[in-house]
C-alpha positions in Angstrom: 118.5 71.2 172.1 118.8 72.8 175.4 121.2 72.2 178.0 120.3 72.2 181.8 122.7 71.2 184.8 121.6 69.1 187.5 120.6 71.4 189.8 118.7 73.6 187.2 116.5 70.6 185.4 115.5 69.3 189.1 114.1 72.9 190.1 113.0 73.0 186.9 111.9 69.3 186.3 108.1 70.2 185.6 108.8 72.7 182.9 111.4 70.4 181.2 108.9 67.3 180.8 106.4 69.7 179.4 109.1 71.0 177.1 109.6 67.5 176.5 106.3 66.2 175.9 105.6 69.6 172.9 109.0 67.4 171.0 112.0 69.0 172.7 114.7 66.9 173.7 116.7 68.8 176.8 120.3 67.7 177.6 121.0 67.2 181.5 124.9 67.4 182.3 126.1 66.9 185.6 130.2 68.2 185.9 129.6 70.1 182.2 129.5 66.3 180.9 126.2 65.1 179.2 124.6 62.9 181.9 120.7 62.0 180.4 118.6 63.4 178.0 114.7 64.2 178.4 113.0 63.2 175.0 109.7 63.0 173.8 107.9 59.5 173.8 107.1 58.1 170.4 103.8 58.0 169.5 102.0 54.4 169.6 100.7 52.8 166.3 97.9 51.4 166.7 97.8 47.4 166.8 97.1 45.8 163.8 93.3 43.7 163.9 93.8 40.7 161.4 90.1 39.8 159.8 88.6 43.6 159.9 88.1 43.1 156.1 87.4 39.7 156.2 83.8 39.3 154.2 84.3 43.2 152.9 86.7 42.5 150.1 86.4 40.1 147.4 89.6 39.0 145.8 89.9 37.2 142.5 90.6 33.4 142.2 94.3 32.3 142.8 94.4 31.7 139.0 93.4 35.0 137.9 95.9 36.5 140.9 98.4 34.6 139.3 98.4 34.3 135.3 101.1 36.4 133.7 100.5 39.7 132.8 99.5 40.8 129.0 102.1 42.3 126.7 100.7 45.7 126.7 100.9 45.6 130.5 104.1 44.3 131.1 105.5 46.8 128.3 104.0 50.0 130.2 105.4 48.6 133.5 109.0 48.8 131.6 108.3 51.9 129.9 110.3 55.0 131.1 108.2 57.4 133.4 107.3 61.0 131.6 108.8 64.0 133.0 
């Protein structure tokens, strides 16, 4: 992280966002005392769209989702993992 005074960043200012905007994060002090910090944004996630799958995926009846599991496959689930 680099360190810029006042002065410097706001003669600077255009190369610092830039800086900022590639994923650096610059320190601004003003007195030799950390005063702000210039930090990348966070990129969005895109918003959720309940429904795209709706009609695309089949799922099995609430019976079938829910009836226990057979031996064999609740045994492998509590087997330990191979190395």
């Amino acid at each position: 992280m680099r360190s810029f005074n006042v002065h410097d960043a706001k003669t600077q200012f255009s190369r610092l966002i830039d800086a900022a905007h590639a994923g650096e994060t610059i320190l601004v002090a003003k007195d030799g005392k950390p005063w702000a910090r210039l930090v990348p944004l966070e990129t969005d996630q895109p918003r959720r769209q309940p429904g795209v799958l709706r009609g695309k995926v089949q799922l099995p009846a609430t019976d079938v989702l829910l009836a226990p599991l057979p031996p064999e496959e609740l045994d492998a689930l509590e087997a330990p993992l191979p190395h």
